[in-house]
N, C-alpha and C positions, 0 to 999 in steps of 0.2 A: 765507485772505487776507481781510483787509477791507474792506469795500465803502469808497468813496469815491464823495463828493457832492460839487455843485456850487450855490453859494448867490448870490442878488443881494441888496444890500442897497437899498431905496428910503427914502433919506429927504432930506429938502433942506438938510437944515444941514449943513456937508462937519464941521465939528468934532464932529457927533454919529455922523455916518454912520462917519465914521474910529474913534470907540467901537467902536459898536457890531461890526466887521469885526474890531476887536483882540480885544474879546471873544469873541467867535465863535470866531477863529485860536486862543485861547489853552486856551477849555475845549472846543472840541468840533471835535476834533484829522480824525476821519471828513471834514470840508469841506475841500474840498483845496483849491480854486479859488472864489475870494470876488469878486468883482464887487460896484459901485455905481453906483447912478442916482439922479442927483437932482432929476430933475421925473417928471412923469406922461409923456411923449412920449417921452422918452429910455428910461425904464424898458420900455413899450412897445417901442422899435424894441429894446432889449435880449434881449428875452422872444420877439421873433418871429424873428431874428435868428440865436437858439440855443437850447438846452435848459437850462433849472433846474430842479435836484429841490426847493429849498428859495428862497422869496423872503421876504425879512425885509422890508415892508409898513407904511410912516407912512402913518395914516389921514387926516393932514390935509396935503396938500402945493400947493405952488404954483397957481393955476387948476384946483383939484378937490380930490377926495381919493381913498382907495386904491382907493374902491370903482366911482368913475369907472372907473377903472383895469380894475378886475376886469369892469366889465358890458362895457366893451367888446372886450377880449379871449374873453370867455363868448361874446358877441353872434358871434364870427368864430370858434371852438371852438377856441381857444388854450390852453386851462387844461388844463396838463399838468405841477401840480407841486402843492407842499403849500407852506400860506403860515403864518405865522407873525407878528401882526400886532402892530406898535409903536406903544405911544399915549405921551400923558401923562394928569398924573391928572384933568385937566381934562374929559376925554372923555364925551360925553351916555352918560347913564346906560341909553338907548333901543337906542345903537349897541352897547354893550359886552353888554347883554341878546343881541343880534340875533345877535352870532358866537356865546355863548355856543350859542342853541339849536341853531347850524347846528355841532357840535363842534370848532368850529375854535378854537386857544390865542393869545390874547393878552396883550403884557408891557408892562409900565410901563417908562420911562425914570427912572432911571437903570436898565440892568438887574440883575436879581438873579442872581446866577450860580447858585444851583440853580433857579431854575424856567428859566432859558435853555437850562441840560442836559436838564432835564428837555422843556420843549418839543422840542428838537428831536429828541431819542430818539422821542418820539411819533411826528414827523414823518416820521422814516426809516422808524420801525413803518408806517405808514402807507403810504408809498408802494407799500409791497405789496400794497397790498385797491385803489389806485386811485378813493378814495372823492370825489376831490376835485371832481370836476366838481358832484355831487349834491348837495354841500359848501356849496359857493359859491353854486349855483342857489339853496338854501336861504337863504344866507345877504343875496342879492341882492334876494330875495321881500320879506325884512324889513325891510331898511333903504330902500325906495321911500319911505319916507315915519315920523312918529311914531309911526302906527300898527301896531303889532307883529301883528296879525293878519290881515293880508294872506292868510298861511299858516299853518296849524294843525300844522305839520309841525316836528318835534322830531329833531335828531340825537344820538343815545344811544352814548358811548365805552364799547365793553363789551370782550372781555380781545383780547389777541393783535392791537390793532391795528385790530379789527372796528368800524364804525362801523352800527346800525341807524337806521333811518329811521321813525318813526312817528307817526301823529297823534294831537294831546294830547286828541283825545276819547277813546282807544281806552284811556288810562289812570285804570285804577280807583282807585289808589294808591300808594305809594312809602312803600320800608321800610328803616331804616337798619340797618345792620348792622359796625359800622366804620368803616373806610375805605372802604368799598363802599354800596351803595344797591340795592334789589332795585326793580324794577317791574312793577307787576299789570297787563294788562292784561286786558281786556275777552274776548279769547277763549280767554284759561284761560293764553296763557302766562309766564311768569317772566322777565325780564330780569334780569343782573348787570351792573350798569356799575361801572367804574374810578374812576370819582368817587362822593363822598358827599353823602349827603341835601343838605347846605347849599349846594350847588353847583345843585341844581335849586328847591331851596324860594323865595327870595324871589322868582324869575322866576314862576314858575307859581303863588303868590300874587298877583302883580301884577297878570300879565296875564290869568290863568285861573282858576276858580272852585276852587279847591285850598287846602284849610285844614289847617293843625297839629291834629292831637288828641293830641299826647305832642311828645316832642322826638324819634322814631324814626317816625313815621308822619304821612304829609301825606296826605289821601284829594281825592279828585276828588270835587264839590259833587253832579256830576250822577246818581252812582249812588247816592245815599245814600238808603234806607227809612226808616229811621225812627233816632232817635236816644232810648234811654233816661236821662237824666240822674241817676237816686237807683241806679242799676248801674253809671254812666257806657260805657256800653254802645252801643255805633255798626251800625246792620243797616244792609249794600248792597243790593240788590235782587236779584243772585244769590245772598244768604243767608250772606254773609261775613259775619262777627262782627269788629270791630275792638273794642279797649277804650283808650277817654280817660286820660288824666293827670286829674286833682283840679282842678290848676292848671287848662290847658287847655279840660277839661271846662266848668268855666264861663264863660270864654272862649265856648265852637265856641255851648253853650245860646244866650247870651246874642247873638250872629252871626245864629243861625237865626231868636230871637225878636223881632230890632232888623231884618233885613235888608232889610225894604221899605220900613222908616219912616227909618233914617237909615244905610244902607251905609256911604257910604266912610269916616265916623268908625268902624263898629264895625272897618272892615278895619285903617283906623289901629292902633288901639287893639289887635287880634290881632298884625299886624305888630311894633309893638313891644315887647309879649311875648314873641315869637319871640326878637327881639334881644338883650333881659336875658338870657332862660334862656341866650343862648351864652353873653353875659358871664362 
């Protein structure tokens, strides 16, 4: 028999919030019972009220926004479901970074009906590991303020639902492989996450010392020994051997050689390298 869920939708425009439920109702048939709230207090008395597996989450709402929302039900240990967060595209590019680290899924307006599917399969995946309080806490650390590092603290979607928790010092590198993205870290072990390199690259560019040297390898700044250029050849300090792209290669040289005289142009300038090669 199939599991059945229960959803709220929070958002304050009733002509979008009634979207968004039709949509829900039509492709992800599992939601049996669909509720809406349309401020921050309502939603609230909604959530403490009764139980949601799934709450579908406008980041910008009447007197606050979602995250109001979230610190104070955290604050009184209310958070007992998976969220699933609605913007537009307007959305600071700080906030959208901030759920990404904390592995929580967020969608554009209008929706798209396969990543709606797709979000909330995750969602129910989820509800089985219970990851969501750790989720949120993460995701709460971030958003205090513009500044993304508050917390060094990274959530990794790896198979079956599994959400790990690590800190982006403990990562030596990240390797693409596909669809998938492999993670080195620091005490020898191997991560597989569900998502791909491009989903952690420009973050941990931005915010964290992490450079392209191919279009399959991002490394972490802090381990790095020595860099061969005429090999294009990369040593970590536990003796890892990475090898550069040509491209890129001259790039990371030119990073290392520019980095104290003029950074954030050269980061510019790697950054959007990265972005061509996806073109």
């Amino acid at each position: 028999m199939q599991e059945v869920y229960t959803a709220l939708v929070v958002e304050d425009v009733k002509d979008t919030s009634d979207y968004i439920r039709q949509r829900i109702e039509k492709l992800c048939p599992a939601i049996k019972d669909i509720q809406q709230a349309f401020s921050i207090q309502e939603a609230y008395d909604n959530i403490i009220s009764r139980h949601f597996d799934i709450i579908f989450l406008d980041i910008q709402l009447p007197k606050g926004t979602g995250f109001d929302l979230l610190r104070r039900l955290s604050d009184e240990g209310k958070i007992d479901f998976e969220i699933i967060f609605i913007t537009g595209e307007s959305a600071k590019e700080f906030t959208l970074r901030a759920i990404k680290y904390s592995a929580l899924d967020f969608l554009y307006k209008p929706l798209d009906d396969t990543d709606l599917i797709h979000a909330v399969n995750k969602a129910t995946d989820k509800l089985k590991t219970q990851y969501f309080n750790r989720q949120i806490k993460l995701l709460l650390d971030r958003v205090g303020g513009d500044n993304l590092n508050k917390t060094n603290k990274i959530a990794l979607h790896l198979h079956n639902g599994i959400v790990e928790f690590v800190n982006v010092d403990e990562i030596k590198y990240l390797e693409a492989d596909g669809v998938v993205a492999y993670v080195y870290l620091n005490n020898g072990d191997r991560l597989t996450t569900t998502r791909n390199l491009g989903y952690y690259k420009e973050m941990l560019m931005m915010d964290y010392n992490f450079y392209p040297i191919s279009n399959s390898l991002l490394v972490n700044q802090e381990y790095i020994l020595r860099y061969n250029h005429k090999e294009l050849q990369l040593t970590l300090n536990d003796g890892t051997v990475l090898f550069a792209s040509k491209r890129f290669g001259k790039s990371f040289k030119d990073t290392f050689s520019n980095q104290n005289q003029n950074r954030p142009k050269v980061f510019k300038s790697i950054a959007n390298l990265w972005r061509k090669m996806l073109e």
